[in-house]
C-alpha positions as a printed Julia matrix, in Angstrom:
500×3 Matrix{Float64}:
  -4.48  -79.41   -4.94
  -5.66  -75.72   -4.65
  -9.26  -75.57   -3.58
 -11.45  -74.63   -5.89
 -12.48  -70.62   -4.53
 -16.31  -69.98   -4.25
 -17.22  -67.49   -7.55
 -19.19  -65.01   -5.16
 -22.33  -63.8    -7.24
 -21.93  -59.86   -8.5
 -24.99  -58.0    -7.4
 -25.95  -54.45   -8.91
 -25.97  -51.99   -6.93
 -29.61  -50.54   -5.68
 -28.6   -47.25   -6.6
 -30.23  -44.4    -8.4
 -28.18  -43.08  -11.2
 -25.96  -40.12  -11.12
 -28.23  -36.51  -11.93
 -31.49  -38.74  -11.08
 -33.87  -39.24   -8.77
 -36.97  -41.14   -8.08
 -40.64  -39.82   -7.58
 -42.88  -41.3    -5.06
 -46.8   -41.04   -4.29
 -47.49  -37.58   -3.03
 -44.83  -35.92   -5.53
 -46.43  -37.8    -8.0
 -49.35  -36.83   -7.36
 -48.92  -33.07   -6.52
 -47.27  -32.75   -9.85
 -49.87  -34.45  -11.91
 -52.4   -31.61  -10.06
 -50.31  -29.16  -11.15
 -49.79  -30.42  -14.88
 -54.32  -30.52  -15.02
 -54.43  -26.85  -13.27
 -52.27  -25.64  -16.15
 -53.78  -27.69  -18.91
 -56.74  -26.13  -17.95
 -55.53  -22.9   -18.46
 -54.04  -24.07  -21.58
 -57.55  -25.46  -22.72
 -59.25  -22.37  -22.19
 -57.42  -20.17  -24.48
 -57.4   -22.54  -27.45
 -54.59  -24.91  -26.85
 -55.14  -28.49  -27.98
 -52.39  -31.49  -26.58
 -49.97  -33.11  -28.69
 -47.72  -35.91  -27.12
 -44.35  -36.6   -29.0
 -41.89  -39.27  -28.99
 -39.12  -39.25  -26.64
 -36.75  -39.91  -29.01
 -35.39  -37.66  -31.98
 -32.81  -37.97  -34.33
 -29.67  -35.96  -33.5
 -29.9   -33.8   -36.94
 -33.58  -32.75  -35.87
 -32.58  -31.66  -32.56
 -29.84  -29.48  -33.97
 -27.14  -30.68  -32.13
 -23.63  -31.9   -33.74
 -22.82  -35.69  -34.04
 -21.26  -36.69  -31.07
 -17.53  -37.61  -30.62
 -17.06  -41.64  -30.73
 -16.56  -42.19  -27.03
 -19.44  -39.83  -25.46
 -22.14  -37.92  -27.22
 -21.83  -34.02  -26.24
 -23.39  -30.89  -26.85
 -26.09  -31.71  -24.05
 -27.97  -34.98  -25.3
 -28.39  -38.71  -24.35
 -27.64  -39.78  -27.56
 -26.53  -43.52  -29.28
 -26.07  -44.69  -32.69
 -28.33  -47.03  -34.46
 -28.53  -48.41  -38.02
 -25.56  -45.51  -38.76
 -27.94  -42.91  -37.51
 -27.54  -40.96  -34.46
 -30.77  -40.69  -32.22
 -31.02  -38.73  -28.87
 -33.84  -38.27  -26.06
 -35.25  -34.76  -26.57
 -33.84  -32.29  -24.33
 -36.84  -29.78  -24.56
 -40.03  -30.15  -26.16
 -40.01  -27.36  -29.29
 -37.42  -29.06  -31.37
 -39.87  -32.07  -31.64
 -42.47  -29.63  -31.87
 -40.44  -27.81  -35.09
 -39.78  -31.54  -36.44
 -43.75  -32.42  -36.49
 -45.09  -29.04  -37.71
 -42.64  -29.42  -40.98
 -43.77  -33.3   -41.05
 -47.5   -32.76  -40.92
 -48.29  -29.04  -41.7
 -50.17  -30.21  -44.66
 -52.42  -31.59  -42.01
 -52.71  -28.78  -39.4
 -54.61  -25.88  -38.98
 -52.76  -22.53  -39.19
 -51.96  -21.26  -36.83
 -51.28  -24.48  -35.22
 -51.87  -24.25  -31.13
 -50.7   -26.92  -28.98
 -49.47  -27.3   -25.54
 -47.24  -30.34  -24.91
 -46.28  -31.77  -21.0
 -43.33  -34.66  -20.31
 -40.06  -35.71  -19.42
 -36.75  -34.16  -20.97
 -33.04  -35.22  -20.88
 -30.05  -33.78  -20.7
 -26.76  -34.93  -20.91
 -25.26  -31.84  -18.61
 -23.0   -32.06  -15.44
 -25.61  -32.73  -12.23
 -25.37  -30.62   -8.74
 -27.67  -29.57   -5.92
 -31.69  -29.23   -6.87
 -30.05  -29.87  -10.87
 -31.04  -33.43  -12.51
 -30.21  -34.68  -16.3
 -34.34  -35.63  -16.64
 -37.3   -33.11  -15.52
 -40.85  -32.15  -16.37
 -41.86  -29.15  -18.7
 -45.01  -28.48  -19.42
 -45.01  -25.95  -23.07
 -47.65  -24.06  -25.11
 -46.63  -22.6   -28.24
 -48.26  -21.11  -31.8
 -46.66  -21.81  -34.85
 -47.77  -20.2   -38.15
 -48.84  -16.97  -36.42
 -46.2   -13.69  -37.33
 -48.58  -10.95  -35.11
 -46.93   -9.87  -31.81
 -50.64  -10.84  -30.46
 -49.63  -13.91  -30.4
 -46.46  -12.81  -28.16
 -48.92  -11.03  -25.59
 -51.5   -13.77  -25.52
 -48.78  -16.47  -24.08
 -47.45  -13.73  -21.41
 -50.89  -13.75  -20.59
 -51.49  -17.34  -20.34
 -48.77  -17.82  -18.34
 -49.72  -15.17  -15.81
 -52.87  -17.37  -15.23
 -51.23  -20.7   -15.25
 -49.04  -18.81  -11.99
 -51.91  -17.71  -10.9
 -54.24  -20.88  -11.03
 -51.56  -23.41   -9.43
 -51.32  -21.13   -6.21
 -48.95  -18.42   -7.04
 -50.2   -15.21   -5.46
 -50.66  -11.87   -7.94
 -48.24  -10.16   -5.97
 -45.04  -12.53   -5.34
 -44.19  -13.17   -9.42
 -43.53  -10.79  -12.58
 -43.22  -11.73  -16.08
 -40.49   -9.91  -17.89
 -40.33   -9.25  -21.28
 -37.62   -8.22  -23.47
 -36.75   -8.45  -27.64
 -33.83  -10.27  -29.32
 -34.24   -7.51  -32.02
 -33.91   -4.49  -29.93
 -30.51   -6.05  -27.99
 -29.44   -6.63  -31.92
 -29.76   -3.37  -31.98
 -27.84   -2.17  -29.31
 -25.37   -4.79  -30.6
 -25.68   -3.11  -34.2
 -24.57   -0.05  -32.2
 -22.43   -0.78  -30.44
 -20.42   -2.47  -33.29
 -20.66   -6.05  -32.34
 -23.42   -7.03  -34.53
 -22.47   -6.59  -38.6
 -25.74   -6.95  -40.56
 -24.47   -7.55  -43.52
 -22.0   -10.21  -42.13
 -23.93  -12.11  -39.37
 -20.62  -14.39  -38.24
 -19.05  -11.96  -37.6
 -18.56  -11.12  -34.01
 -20.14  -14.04  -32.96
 -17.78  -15.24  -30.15
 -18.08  -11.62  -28.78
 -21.49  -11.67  -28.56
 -21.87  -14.86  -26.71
 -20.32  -13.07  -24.21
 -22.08  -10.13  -24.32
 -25.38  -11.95  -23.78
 -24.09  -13.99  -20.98
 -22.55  -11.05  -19.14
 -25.79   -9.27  -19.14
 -27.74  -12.71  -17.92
 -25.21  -12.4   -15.05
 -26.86   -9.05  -13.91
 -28.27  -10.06  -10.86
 -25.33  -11.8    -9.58
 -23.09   -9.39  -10.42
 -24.19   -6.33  -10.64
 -23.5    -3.69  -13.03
 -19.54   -3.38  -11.86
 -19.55   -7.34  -12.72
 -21.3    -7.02  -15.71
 -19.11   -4.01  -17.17
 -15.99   -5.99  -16.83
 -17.17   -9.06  -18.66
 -17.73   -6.9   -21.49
 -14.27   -5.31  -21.58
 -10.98   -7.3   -20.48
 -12.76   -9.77  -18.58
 -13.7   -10.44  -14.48
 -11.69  -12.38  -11.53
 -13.84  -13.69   -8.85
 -13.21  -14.2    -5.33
 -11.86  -17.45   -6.1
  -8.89  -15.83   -8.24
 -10.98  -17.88  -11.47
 -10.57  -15.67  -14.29
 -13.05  -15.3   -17.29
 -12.74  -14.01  -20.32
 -14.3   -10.66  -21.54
 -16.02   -9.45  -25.06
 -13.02   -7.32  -25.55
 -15.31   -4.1   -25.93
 -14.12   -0.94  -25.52
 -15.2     1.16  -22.87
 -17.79    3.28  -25.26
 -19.07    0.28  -26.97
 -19.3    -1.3   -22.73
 -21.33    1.73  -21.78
 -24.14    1.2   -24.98
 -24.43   -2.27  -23.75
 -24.89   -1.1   -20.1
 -26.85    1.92  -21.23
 -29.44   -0.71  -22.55
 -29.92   -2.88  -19.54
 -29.97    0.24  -17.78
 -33.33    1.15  -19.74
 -36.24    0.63  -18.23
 -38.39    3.17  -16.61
 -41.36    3.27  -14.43
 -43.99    2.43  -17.73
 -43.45    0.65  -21.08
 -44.06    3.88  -22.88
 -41.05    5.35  -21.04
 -39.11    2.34  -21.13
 -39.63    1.91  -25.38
 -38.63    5.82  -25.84
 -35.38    5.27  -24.05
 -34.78    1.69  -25.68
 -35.36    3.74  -29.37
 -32.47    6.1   -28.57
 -30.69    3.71  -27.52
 -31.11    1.55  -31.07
 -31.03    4.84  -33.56
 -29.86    4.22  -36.56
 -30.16    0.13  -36.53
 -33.55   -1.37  -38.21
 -33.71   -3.61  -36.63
 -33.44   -2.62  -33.17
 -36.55    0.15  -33.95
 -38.64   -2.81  -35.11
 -38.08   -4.47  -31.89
 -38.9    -1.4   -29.94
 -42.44   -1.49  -32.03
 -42.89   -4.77  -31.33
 -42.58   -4.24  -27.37
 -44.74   -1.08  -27.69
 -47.65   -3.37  -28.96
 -47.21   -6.22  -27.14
 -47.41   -3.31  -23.41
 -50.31   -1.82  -25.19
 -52.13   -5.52  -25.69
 -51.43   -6.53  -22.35
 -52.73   -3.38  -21.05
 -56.1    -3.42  -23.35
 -56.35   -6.86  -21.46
 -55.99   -5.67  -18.06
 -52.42   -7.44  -17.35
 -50.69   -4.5   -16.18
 -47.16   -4.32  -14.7
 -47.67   -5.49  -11.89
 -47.89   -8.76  -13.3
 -46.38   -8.19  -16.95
 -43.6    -5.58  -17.53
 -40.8    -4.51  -20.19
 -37.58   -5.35  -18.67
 -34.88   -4.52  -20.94
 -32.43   -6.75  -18.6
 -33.84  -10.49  -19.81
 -32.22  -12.36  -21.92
 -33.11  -15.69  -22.7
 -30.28  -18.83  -23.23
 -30.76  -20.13  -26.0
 -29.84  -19.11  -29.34
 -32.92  -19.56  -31.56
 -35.03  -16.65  -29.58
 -35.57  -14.43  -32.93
 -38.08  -11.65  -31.47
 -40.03  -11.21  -27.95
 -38.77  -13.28  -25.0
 -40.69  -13.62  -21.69
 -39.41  -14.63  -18.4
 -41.59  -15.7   -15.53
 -40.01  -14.74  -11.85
 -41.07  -15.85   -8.26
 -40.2   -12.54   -6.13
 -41.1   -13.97   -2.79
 -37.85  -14.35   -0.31
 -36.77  -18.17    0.61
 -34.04  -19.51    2.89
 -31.1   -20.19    0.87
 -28.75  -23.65    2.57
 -27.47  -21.22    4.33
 -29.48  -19.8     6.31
 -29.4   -16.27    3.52
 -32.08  -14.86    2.13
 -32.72  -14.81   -1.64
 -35.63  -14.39   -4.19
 -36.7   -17.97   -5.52
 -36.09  -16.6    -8.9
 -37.14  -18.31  -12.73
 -39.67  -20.96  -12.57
 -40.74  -20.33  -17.19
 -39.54  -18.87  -19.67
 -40.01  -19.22  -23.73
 -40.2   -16.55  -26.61
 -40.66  -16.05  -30.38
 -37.92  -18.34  -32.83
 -39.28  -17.66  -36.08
 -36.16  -19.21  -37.9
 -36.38  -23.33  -36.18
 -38.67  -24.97  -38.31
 -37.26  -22.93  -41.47
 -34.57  -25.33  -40.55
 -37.07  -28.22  -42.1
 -38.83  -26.92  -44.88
 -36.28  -24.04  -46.07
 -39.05  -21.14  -45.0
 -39.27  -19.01  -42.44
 -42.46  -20.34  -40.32
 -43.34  -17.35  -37.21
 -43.27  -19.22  -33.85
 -43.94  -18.47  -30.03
 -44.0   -20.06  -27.17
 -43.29  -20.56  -23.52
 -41.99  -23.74  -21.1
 -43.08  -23.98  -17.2
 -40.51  -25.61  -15.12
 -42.99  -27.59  -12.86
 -40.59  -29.07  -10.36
 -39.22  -25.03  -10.17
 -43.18  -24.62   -9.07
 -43.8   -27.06   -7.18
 -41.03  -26.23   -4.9
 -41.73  -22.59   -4.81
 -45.39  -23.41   -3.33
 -43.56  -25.87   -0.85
 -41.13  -22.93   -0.13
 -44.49  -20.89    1.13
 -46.29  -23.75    2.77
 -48.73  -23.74   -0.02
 -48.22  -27.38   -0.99
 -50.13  -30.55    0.15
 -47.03  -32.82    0.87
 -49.51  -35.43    3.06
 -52.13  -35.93    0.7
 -54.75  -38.6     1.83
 -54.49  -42.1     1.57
 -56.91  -44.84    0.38
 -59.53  -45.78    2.92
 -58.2   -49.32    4.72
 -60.25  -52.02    5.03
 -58.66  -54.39    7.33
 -59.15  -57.97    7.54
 -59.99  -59.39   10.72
 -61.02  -63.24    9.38
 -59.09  -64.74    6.36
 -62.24  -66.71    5.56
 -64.3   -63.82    4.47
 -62.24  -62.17    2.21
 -65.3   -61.7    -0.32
 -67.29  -59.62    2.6
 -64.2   -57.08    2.79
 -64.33  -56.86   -1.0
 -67.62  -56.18   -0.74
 -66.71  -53.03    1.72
 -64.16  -52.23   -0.92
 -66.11  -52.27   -3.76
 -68.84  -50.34   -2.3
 -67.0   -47.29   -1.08
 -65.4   -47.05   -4.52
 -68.47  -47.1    -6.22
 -68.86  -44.39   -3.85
 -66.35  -41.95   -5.29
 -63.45  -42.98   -2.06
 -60.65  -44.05   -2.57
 -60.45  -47.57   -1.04
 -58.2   -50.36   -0.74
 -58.06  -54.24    1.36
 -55.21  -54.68    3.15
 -53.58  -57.42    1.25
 -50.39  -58.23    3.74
 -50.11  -61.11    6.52
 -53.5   -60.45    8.52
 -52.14  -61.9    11.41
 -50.83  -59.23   13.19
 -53.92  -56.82   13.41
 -51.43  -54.09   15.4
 -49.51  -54.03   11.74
 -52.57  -53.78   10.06
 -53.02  -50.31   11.15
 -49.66  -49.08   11.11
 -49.94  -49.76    7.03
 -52.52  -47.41    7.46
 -50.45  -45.04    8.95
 -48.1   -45.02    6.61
 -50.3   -44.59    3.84
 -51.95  -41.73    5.85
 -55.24  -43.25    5.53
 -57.98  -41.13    6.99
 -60.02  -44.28    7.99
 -59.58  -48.0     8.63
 -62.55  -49.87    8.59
 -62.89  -53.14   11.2
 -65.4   -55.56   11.43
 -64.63  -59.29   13.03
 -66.68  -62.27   13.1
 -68.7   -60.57   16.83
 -69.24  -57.69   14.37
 -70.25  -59.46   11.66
 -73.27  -61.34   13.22
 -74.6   -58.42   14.96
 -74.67  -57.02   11.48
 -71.75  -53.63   12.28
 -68.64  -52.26   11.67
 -66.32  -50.41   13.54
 -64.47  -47.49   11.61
 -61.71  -45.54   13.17
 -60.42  -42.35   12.72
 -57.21  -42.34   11.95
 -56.24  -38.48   11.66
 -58.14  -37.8    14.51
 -56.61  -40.84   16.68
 -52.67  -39.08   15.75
 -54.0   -35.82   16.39
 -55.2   -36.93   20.44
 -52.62  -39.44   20.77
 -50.41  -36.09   20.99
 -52.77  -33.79   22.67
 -54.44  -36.69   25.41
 -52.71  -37.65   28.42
 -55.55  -40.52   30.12
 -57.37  -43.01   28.77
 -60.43  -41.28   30.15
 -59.55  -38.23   28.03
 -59.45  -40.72   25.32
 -62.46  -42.35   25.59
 -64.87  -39.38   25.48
 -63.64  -38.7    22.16
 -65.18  -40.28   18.97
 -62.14  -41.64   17.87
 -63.38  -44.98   16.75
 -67.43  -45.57   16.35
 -69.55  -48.73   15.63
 -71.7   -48.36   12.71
 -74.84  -50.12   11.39
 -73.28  -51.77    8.1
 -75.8   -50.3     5.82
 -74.31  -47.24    6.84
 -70.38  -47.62    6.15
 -70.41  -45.69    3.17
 -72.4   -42.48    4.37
 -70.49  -42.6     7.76
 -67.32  -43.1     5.72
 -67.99  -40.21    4.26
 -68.55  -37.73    7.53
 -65.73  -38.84    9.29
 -63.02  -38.28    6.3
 -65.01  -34.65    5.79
 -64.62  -34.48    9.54
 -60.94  -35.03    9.21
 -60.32  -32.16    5.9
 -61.84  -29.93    8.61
């Protein structure tokens, strides 16, 4: 008789998933300083907080049902009931969905900034993941290109306020109308028949978004036959002609050293199309707001040359730009580049309630910013641990809660060690790890003559490097023994002696 073979047990794997990643402590934490810097910013010009589901149905998001093996067009989605629901991918569709729900309600204009998680369902690769933090403030109800100027702004002094210097970033700003303009023009863009072209013009918009890779040579030949990289990859082109190319090129060629300048050569460029001159007015007012505000260009400028991804950008559209140089993988030098981005889409919640409803906005990338300010050494990435109180007697836990509970009445951050006590040598190597600035001792000898020792823990790593005898070592004040009535204020000096 066969023997019976042993069913082994099928363990998952301990793996993260595919375009994920996990967040510990100090990233944790230096992102939740960030999101309160910028909510304060938010705050102060008038923005209240709204927090919205994760979850929308797939016909508010605006995306097509997906196929039946594998939703697409960029969403976790799932079926439920017979109705398809997705995790948001930004956080203005859901914002669209509950203005149209609850407008009754709301004041107009309605002013809300909105910070969370988004999804999407998009191929993963280096510094790319399918879920990351944005952190939004938009107007809704508000048609006045003021409202434009304020958020370009705001988002100069959220930049500013989380660490980013005045002079390494620039906000660009450009107008949807004034490139339908050119578009108009250049004979890509048939008012009267809005469908029409619109293949070509995809192109056209991406080409010119490819301006800093490829320069104008690159650029030009994505809007005529098409381009061949280095790779021998070929891409298709708009088809233009090389007049209609040149209009195109002529406008991302447009700016000058002022906005006045800039808007006089953008209106030739757009004569004859409506359109396009309305733009021009609008980025005329918006330079002159700024300006009456004192955001000049060397923080805020007209940059013919931005254009914004997605589709529902129906006026202004801002870019924010890091301009400092950062080490590329390999070894190359390269401007850090976006880190926000957002613009007017008057037409998204019309998609609700059947009228047009005037909307602006913009969305910080906060992981983009937080690595930026670790690209310049400007980030905390050892942020203090909890005070350790370690426990030298089993037996009198309650005393070392005591110690506990008194320092955090104290405003520090405290914690027992709650592992095997045995091992006193492991005791403080938790605290280590935690990068506690101070453990606090006291044994039964210590307890009776009514002390405590604390020890220094940043100091201790900083002269375990720098001593070389124990004599060395024992002049310092490393480690001290304390009256016990005094652990909190002595607490206190040595963790403000070890911020420096």
């Amino acid at each position: 008789m066969a023997k019976d073979k042993k069913h082994k047990i099928r363990r998952p794997k301990a793996e993260t998933p595919k375009g994920f990643r996990d967040y510990f402590g100090q990233d944790v934490l230096a992102r939740n300083a960030m999101l309160a810097q910028i909510a304060e910013v938010y705050h102060a010009y008038g923005f209240d907080p709204l927090e919205s589901s994760a979850v929308e149905t797939v016909e508010a998001l605006g995306k097509f049902l997906p196929d039946v093996d594998r939703p697409n067009e960029g969403v976790f989605a799932w079926q439920e009931d017979g109705d398809w629901l997705a995790l948001r991918y930004d956080l203005t569709a859901p914002l669209a969905r509950i203005y149209a729900q609850h407008r009754n309600d709301l004041p107009t204009p309605y002013r809300r900034y909105s910070m969370g998680p988004v999804w999407r369902n998009e191929k993963p690769g280096p510094g790319r993941f399918r879920q990351f933090y944005q952190c939004d403030a938009d107007t809704v109800g508000a048609a006045t290109v003021a409202a434009d100027a304020e958020i370009c702004s705001m988002l100069a002094d959220c930049l500013e306020a989380v660490g980013i210097a005045r002079t390494d970033y620039i906000i660009r700003v450009n107008n949807r109308k004034v490139l339908n303009g050119v578009m108009e023009v250049a004979g890509v863009l048939d008012p009267s028949d809005p469908d029409k072209f619109t293949a070509e013009r995809g192109i056209v918009l991406r080409a010119i978004d490819k301006l800093d890779r490829l320069g104008f040579d690159g650029v030009r030949a994505l809007l005529g036959a098409g381009r061949k990289d280095e790779s021998g990859d070929f891409t298709k082109g708009a088809g233009l002609a090389p007049e209609q190319a040149e209009i195109v090129i002529g406008f991302i060629k447009a700016k000058r050293d002022n906005a006045a300048d800039t808007c006089a050569r953008l209106r030739e460029l757009v004569a004859g199309s409506t359109t396009g001159q309305e733009g021009v007015n609008e980025l005329k007012t918006i330079a002159e707001l700024l300006d009456a505000q004192g955001y000049g260009p060397d923080r805020i400028e007209i940059d013919p040359s931005v254009v914004r991804g997605l589709g529902y950008y129906t006026g202004p559209v801002f870019e924010a730009e890091l301009t400092f140089d950062i080490l590329d993988e390999k070894g190359r030098k390269r401007q850090f580049g976006s880190v926000a981005g957002g613009g007017r889409y008057d037409d998204l919640v019309k998609r609700f309630t059947g009228q047009a409803v005037p909307a602006t906005g913009i969305s910080i990338g906060v992981d983009r910013l937080l690595a930026a300010l670790r690209a310049q050494g400007r980030s905390d990435q050892t942020a203090r641990g909890p005070v350790v109180v370690t426990v030298m007697d089993r037996d009198r836990m309650g005393d070392y809660q005591t110690m506990v509970a008194e320092l955090r009445r104290a405003g520090v951050r405290a914690e027992l060690y709650l592992g095997n006590p045995k091992n006193f040598g492991n005791q403080l190597k938790y605290a280590d790890k935690r990068n506690s600035p101070v453990a606090v001792i006291e044994g039964g000898d210590e307890h009776a003559r009514g002390v405590v020792q604390i020890k220094d823990l940043a100091l201790g790593a900083r002269l375990a490097a720098e001593m070389t005898t124990n004599e060395e070592w024992k002049s310092q004040p490393a480690q001290m023994e304390i009256a016990r009535g005094d652990l909190v204020a002595e607490v206190r000096k040595m963790i403000a002696r070890a911020d420096g």
